[in-house]
N, CA, C and O atoms as a GROMACS GRO file, in nm:
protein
  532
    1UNK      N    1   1.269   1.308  -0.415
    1UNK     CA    2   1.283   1.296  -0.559
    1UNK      C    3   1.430   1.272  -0.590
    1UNK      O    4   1.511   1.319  -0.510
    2UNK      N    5   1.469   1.214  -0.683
    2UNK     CA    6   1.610   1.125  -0.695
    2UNK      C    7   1.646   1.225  -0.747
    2UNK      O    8   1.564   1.281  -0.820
    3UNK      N    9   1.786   1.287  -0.729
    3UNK     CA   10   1.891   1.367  -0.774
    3UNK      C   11   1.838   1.492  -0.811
    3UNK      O   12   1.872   1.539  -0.920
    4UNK      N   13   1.711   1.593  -0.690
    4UNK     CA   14   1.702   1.733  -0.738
    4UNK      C   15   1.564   1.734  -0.776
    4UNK      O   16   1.512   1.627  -0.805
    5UNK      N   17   1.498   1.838  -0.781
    5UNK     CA   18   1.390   1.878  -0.815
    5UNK      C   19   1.362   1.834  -0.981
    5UNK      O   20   1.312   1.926  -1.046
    6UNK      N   21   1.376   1.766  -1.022
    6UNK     CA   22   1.355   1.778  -1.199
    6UNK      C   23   1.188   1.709  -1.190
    6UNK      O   24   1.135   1.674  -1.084
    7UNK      N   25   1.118   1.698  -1.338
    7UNK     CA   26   1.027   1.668  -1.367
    7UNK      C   27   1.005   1.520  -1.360
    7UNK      O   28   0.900   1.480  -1.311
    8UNK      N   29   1.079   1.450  -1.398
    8UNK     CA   30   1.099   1.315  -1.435
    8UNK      C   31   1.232   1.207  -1.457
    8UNK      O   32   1.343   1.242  -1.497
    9UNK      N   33   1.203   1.105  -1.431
    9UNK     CA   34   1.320   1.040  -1.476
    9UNK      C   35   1.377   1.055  -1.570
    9UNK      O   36   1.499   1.041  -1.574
   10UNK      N   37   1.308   1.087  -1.668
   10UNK     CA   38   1.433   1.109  -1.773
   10UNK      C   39   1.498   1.276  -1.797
   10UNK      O   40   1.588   1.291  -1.879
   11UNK      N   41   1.464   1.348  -1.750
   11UNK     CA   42   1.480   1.440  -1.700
   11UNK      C   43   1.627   1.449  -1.655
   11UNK      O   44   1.712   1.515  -1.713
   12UNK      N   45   1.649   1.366  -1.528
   12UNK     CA   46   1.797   1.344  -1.456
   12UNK      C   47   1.905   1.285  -1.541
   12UNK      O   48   2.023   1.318  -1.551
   13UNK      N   49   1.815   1.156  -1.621
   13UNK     CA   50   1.916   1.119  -1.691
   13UNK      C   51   1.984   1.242  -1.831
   13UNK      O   52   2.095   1.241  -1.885
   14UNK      N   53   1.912   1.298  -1.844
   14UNK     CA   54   1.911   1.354  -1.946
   14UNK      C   55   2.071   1.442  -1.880
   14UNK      O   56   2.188   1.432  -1.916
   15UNK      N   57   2.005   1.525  -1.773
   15UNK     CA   58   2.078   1.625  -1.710
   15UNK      C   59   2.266   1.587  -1.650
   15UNK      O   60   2.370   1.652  -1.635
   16UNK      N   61   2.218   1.428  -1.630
   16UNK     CA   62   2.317   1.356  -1.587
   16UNK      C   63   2.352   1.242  -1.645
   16UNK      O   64   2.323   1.149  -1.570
   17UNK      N   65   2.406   1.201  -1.756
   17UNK     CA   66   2.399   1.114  -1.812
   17UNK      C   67   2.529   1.031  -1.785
   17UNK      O   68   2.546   0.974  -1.894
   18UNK      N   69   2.606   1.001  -1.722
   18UNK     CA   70   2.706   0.927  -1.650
   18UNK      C   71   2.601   0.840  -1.582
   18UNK      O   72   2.608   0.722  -1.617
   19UNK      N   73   2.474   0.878  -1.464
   19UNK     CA   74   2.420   0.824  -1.386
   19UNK      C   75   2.402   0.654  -1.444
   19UNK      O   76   2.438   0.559  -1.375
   20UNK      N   77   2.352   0.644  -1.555
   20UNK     CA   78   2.321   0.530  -1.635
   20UNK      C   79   2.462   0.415  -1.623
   20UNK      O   80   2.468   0.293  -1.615
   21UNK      N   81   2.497   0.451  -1.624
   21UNK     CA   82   2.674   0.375  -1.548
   21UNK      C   83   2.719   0.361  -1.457
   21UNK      O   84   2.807   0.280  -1.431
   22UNK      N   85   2.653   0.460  -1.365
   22UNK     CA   86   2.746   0.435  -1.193
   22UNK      C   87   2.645   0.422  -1.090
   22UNK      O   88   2.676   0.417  -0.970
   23UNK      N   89   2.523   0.415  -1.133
   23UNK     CA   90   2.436   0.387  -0.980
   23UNK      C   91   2.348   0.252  -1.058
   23UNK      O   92   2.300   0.248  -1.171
   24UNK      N   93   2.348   0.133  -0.937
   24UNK     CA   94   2.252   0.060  -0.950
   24UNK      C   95   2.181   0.070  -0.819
   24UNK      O   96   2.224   0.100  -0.707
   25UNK      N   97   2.038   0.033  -0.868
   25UNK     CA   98   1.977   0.084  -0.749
   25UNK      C   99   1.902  -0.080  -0.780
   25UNK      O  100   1.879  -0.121  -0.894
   26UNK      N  101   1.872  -0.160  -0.654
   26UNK     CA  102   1.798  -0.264  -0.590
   26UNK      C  103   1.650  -0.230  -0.538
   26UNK      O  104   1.634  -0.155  -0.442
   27UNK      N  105   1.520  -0.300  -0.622
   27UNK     CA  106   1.451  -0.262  -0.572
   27UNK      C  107   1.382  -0.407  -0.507
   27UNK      O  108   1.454  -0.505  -0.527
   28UNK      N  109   1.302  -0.426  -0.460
   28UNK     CA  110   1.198  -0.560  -0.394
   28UNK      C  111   1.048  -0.506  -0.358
   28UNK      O  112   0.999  -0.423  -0.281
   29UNK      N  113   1.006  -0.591  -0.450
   29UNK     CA  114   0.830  -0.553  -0.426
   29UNK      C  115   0.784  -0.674  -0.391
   29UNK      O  116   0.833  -0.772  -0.446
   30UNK      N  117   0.673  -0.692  -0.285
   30UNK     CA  118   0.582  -0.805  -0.252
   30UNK      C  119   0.434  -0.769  -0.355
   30UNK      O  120   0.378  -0.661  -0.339
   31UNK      N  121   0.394  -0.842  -0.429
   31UNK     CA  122   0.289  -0.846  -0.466
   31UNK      C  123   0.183  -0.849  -0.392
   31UNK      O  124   0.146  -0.963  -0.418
   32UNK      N  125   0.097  -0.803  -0.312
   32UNK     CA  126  -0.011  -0.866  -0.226
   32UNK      C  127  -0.164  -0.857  -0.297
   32UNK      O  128  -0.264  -0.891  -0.233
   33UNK      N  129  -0.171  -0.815  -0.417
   33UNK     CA  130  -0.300  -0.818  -0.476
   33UNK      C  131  -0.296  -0.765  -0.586
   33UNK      O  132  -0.188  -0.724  -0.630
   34UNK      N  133  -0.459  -0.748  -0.686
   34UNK     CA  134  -0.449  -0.703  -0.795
   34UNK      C  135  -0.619  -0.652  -0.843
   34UNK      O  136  -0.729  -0.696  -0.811
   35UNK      N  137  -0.584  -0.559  -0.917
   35UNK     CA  138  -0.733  -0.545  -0.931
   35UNK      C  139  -0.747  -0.585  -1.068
   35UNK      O  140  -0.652  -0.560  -1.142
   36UNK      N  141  -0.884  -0.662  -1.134
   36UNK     CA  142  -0.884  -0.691  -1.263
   36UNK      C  143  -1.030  -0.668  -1.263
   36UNK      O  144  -1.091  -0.690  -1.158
   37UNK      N  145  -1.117  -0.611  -1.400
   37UNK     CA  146  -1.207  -0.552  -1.408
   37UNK      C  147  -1.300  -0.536  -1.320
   37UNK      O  148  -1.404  -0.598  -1.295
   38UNK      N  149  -1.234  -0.417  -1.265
   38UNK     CA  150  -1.282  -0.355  -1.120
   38UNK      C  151  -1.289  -0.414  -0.996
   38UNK      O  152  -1.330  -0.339  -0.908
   39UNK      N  153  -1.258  -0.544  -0.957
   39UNK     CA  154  -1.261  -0.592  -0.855
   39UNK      C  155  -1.114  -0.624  -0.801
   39UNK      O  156  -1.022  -0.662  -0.873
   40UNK      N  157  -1.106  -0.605  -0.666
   40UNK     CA  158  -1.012  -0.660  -0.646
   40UNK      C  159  -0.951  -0.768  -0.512
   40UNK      O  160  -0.982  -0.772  -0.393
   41UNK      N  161  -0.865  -0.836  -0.581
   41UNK     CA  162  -0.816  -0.978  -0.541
   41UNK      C  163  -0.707  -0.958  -0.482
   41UNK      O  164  -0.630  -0.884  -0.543
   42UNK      N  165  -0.657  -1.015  -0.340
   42UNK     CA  166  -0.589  -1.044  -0.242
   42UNK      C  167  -0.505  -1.183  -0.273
   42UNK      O  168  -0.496  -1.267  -0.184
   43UNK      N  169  -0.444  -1.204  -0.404
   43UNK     CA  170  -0.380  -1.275  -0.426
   43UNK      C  171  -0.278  -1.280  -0.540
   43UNK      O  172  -0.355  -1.204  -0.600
   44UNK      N  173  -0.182  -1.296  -0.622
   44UNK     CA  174  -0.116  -1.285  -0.717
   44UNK      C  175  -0.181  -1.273  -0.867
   44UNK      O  176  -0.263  -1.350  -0.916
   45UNK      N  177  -0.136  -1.188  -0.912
   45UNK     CA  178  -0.195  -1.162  -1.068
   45UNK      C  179  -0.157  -1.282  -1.142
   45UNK      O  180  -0.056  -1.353  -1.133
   46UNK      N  181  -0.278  -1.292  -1.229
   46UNK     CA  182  -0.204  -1.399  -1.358
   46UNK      C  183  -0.111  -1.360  -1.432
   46UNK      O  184  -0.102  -1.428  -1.534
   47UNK      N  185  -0.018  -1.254  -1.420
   47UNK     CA  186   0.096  -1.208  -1.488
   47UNK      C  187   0.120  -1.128  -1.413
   47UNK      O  188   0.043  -1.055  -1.351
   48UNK      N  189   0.313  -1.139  -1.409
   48UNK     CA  190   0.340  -1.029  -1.302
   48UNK      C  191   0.381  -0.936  -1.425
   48UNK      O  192   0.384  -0.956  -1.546
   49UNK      N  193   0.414  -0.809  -1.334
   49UNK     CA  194   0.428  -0.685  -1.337
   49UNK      C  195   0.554  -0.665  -1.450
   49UNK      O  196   0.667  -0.713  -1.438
   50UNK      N  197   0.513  -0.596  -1.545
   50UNK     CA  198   0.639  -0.530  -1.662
   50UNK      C  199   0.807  -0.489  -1.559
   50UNK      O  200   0.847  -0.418  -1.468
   51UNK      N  201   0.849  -0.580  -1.643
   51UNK     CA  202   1.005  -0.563  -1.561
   51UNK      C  203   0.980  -0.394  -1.541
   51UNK      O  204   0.945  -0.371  -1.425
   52UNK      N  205   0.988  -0.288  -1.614
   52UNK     CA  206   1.044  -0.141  -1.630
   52UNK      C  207   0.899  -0.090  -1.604
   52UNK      O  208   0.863  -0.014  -1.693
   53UNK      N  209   0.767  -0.119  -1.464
   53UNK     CA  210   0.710  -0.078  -1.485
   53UNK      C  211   0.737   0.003  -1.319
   53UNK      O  212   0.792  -0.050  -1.223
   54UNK      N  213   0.685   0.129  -1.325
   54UNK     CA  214   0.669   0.257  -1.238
   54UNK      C  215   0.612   0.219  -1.086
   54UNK      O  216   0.539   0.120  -1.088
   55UNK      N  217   0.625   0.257  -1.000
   55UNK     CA  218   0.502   0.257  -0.908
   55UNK      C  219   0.475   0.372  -0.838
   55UNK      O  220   0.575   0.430  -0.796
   56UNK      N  221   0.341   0.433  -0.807
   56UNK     CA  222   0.295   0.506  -0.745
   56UNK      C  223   0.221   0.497  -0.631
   56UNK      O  224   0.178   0.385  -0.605
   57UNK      N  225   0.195   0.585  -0.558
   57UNK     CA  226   0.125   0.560  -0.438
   57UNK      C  227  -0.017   0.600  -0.502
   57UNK      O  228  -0.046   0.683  -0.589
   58UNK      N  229  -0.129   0.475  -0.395
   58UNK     CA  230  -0.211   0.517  -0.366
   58UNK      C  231  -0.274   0.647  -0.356
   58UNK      O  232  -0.223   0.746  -0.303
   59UNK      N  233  -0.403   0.639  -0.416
   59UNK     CA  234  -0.489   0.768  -0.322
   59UNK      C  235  -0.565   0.729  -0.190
   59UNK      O  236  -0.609   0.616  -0.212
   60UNK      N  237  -0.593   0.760  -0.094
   60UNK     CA  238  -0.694   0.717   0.025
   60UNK      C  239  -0.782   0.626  -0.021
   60UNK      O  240  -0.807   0.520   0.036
   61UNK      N  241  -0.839   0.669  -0.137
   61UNK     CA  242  -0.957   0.621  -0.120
   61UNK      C  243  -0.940   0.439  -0.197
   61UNK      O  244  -1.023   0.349  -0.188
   62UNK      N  245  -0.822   0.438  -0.260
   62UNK     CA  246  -0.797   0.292  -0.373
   62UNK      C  247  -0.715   0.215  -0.165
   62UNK      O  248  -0.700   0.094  -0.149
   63UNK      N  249  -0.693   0.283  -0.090
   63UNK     CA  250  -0.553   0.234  -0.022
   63UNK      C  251  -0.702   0.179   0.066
   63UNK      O  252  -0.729   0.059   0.072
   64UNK      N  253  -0.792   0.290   0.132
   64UNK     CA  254  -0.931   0.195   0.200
   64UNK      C  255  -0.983   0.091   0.117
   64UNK      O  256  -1.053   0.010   0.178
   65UNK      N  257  -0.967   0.069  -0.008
   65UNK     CA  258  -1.096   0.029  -0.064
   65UNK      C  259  -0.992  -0.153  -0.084
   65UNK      O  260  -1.046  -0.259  -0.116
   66UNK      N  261  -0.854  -0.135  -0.057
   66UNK     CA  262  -0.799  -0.244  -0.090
   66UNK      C  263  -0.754  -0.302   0.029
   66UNK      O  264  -0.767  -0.424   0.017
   67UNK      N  265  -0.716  -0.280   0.114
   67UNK     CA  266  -0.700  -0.272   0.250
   67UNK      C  267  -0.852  -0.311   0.354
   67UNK      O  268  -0.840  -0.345   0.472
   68UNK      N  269  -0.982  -0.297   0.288
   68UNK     CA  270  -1.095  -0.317   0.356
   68UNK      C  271  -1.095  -0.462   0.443
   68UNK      O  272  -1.137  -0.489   0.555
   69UNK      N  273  -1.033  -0.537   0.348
   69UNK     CA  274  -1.032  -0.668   0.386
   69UNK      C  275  -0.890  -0.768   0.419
   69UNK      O  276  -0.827  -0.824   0.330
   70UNK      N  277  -0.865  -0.775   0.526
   70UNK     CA  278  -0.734  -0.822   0.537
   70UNK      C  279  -0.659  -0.935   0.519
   70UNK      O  280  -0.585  -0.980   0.606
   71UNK      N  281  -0.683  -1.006   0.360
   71UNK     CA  282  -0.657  -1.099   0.306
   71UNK      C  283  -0.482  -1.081   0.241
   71UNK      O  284  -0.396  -1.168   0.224
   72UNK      N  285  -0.478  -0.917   0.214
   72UNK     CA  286  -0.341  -0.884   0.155
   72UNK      C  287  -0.237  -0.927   0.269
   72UNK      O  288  -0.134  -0.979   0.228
   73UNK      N  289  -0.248  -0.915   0.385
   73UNK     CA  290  -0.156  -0.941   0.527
   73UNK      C  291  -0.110  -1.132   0.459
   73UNK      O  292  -0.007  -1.155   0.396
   74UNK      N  293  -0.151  -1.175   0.473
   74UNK     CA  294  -0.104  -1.357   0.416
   74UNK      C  295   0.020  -1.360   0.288
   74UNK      O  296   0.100  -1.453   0.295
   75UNK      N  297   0.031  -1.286   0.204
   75UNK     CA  298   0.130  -1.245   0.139
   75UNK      C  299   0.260  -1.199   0.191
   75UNK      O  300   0.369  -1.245   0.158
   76UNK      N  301   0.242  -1.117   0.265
   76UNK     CA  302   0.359  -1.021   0.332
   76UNK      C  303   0.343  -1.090   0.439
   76UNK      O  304   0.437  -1.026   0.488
   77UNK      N  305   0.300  -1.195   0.566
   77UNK     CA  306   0.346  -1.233   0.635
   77UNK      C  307   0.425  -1.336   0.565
   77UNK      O  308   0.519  -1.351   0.644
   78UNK      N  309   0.448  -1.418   0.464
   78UNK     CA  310   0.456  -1.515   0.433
   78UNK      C  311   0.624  -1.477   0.348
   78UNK      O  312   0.671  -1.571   0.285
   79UNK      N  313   0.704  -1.345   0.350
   79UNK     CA  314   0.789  -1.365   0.286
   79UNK      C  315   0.903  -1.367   0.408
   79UNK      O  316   0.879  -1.357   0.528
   80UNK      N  317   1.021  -1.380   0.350
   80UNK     CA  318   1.096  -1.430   0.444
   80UNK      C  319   1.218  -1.314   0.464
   80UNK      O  320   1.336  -1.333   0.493
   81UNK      N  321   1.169  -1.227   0.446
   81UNK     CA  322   1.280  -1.082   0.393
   81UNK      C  323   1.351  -1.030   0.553
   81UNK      O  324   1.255  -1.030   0.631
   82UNK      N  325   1.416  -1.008   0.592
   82UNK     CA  326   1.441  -0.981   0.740
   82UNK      C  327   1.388  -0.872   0.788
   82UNK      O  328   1.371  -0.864   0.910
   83UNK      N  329   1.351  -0.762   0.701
   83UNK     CA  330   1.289  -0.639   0.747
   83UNK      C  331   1.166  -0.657   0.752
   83UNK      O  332   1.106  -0.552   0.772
   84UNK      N  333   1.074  -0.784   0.737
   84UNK     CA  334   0.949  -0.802   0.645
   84UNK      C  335   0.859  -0.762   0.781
   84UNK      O  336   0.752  -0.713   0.747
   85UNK      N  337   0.877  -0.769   0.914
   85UNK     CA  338   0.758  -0.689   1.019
   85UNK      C  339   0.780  -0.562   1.004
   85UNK      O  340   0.678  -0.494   1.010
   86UNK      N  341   0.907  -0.488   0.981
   86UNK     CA  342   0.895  -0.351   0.970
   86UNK      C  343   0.828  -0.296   0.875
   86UNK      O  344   0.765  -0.195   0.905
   87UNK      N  345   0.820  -0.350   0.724
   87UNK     CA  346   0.713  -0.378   0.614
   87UNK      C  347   0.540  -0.349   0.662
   87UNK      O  348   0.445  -0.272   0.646
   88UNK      N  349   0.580  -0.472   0.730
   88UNK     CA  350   0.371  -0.499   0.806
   88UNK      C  351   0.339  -0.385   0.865
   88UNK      O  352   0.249  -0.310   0.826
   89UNK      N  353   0.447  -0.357   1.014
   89UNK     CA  354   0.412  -0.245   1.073
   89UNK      C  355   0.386  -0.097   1.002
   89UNK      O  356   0.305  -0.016   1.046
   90UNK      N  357   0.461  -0.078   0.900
   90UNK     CA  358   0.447   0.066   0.783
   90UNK      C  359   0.326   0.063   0.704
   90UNK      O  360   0.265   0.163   0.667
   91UNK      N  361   0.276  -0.122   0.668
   91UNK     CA  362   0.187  -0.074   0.579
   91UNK      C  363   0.074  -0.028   0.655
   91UNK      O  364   0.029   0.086   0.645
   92UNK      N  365   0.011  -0.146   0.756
   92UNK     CA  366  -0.059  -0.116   0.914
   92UNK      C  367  -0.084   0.059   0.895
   92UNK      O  368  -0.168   0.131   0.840
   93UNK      N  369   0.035   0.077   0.972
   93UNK     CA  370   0.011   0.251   0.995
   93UNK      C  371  -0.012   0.317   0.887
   93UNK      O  372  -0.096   0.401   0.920
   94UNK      N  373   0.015   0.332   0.759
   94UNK     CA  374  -0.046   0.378   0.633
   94UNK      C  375  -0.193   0.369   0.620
   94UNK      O  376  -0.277   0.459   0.630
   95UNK      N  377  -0.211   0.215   0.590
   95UNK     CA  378  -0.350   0.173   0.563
   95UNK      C  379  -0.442   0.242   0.693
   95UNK      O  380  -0.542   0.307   0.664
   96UNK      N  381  -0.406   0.227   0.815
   96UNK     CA  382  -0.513   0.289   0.885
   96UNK      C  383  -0.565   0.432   0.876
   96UNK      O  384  -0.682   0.465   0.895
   97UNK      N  385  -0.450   0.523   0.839
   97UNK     CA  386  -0.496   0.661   0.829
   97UNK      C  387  -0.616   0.641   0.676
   97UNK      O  388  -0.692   0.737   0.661
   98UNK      N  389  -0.627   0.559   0.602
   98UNK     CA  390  -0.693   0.573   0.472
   98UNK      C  391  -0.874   0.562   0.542
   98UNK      O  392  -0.968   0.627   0.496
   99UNK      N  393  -0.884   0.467   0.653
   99UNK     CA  394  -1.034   0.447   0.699
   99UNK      C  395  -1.063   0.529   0.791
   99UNK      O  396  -0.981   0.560   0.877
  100UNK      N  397  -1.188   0.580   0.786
  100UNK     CA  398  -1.257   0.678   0.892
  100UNK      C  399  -1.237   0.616   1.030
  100UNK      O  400  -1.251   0.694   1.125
  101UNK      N  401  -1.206   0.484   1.060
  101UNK     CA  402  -1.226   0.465   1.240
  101UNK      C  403  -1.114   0.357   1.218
  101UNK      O  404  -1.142   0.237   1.219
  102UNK      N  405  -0.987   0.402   1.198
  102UNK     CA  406  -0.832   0.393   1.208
  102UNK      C  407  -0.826   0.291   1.319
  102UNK      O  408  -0.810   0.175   1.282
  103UNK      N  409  -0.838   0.316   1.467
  103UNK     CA  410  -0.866   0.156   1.531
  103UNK      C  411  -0.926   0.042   1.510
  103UNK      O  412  -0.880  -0.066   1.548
  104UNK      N  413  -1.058   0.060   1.431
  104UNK     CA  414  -1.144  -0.053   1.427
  104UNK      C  415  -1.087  -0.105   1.318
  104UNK      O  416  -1.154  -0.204   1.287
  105UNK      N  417  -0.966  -0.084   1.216
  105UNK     CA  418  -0.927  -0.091   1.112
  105UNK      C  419  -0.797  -0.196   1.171
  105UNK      O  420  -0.794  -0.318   1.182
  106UNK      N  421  -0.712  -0.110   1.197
  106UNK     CA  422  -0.622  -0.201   1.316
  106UNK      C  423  -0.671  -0.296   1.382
  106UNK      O  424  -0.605  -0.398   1.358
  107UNK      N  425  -0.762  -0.317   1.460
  107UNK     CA  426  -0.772  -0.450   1.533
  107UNK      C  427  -0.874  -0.548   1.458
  107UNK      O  428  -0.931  -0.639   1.518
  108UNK      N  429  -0.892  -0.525   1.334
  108UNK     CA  430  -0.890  -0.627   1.229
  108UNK      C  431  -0.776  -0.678   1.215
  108UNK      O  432  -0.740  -0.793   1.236
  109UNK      N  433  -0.713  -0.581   1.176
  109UNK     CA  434  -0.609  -0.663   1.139
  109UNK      C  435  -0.497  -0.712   1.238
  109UNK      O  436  -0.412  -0.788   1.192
  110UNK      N  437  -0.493  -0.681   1.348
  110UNK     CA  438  -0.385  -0.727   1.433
  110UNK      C  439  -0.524  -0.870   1.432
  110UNK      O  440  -0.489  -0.974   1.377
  111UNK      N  441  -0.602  -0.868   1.465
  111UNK     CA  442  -0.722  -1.041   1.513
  111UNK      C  443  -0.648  -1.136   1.352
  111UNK      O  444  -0.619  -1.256   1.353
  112UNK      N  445  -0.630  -1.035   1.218
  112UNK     CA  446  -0.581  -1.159   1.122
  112UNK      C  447  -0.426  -1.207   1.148
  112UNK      O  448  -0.372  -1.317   1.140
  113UNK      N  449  -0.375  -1.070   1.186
  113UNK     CA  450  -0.200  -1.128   1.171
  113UNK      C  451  -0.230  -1.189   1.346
  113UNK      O  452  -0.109  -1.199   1.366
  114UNK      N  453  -0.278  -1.224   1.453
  114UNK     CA  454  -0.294  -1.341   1.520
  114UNK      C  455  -0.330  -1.481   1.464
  114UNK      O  456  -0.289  -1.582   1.522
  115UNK      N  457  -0.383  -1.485   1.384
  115UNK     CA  458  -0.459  -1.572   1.301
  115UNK      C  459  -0.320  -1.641   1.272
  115UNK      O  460  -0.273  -1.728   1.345
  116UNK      N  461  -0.241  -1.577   1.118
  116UNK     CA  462  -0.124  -1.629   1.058
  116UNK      C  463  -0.039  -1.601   1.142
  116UNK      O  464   0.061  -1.661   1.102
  117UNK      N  465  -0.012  -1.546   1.239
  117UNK     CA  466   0.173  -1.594   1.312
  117UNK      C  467   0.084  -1.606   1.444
  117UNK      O  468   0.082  -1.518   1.530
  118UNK      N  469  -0.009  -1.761   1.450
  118UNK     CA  470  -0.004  -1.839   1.534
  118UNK      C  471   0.114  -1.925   1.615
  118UNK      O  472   0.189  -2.004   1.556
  119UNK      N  473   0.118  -1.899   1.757
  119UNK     CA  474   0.224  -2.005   1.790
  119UNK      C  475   0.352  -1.928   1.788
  119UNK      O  476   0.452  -1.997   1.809
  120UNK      N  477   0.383  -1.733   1.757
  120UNK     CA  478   0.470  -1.712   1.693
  120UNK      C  479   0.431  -1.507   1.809
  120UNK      O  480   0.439  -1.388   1.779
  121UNK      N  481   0.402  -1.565   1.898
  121UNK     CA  482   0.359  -1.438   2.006
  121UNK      C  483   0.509  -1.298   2.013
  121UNK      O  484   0.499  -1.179   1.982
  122UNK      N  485   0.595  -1.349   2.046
  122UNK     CA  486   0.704  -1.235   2.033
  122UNK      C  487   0.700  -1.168   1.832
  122UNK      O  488   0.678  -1.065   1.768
  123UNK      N  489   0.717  -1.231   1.822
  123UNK     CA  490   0.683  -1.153   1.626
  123UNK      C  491   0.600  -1.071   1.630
  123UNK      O  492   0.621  -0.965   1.571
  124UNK      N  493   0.457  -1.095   1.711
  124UNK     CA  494   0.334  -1.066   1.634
  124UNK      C  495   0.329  -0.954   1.786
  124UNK      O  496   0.272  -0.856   1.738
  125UNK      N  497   0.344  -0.934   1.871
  125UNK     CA  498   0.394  -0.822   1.961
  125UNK      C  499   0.509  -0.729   1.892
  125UNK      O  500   0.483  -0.608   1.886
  126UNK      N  501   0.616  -0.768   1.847
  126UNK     CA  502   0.667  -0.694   1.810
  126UNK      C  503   0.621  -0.580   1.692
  126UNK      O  504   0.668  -0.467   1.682
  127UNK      N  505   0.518  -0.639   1.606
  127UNK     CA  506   0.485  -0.578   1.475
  127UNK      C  507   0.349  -0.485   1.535
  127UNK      O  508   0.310  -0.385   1.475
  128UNK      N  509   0.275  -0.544   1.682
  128UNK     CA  510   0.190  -0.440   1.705
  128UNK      C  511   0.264  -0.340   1.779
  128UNK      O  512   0.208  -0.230   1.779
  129UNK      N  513   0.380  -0.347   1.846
  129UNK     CA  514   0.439  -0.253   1.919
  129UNK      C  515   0.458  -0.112   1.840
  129UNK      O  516   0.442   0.004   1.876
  130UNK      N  517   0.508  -0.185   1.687
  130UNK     CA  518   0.589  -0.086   1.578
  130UNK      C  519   0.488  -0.008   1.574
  130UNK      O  520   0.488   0.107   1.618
  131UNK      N  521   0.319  -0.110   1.478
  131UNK     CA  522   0.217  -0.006   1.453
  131UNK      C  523   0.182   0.103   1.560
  131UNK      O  524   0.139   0.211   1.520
  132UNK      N  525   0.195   0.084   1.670
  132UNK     CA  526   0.164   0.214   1.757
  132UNK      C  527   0.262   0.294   1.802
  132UNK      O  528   0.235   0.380   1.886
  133UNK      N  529   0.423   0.274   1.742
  133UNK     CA  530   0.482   0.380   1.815
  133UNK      C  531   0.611   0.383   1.764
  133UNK      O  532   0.692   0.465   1.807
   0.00000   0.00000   0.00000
C-alpha cells in the first residue's frame, strides 16, 4: 500500500499533501480484453479506459472465467515493451493458480504462445522456463 497503512488514496494525499508535487509515478497497462453485457471479449474495447480510472485485481473466479480461453495471450505477445515475457510469464503463473487442473491450463497455453512466437523458439523457452521457476 503506497506510503503506510491508510484507507485510501486520498487519505495519503490528504495526510501528505506535498506528495501531489514531488512524486510522478509511470504507469503502462496492456489491454487484453473486455467484458460487455456479460460476455467477454479477447480483444480491445470500443472505448478505452477513463484516463483517472483505478485498477483492481481479480477474484479467482472472473481471472478463470477470462483466462478460459487463450485468445488474451495475442495482445501481450504482440507489444513490444522489453519486459513484455516477464509480463506473459507472471500472468501464466497467476492465471493458472485460478483453474482447478493448473497444468492442463498451462499447456494450453504454452500450445497458443507456440502458435504466435512461431519461428521465435529461444523467446518462447524462455517465457516457459520463467512460468515454472
Amino acid at each position: 500500500m503506497a506510503r503506510g497503512a491508510t484507507a485510501s488514496e486520498e487519505d495519503v494525499f490528504r495526510a501528505h499533501p506535498q506528495l501531489a508535487q514531488l512524486l510522478c509515478t509511470d504507469f503502462k497497462a496492456i489491454i487484453v480484453g473486455h467484458r460487455s453485457e456479460g460476455a467477454i471479449f479477447h480483444y480491445l474495447p470500443p472505448r478505452p479506459a477513463r484516463i483517472h480510472s483505478f485498477t483492481f485485481d481479480c477474484e479467482p473466479p472472473e481471472v478463470q472465467e477470462f483466462s478460459s480461453a487463450p485468445g488474451f495471450l495475442r495482445l501481450i505477445v504482440l507489444d513490444q515493451s522489453p519486459w513484455i515475457d516477464e509480463v506473459i510469464s507472471a500472468c501464466l503463473r497467476r492465471f493458472s493458480q485460478a483453474h482447478q487442473d493448473p497444468d492442463s491450463f498451462l499447456v494450453a497455453a504454452g500450445r497458443e504462445l507456440a502458435v504466435l512466437l512461431q519461428g521465435d523458439f529461444q523467446r518462447l523457452s524462455h517465457i516457459v522456463k520463467r512460468v515454472r521457476g
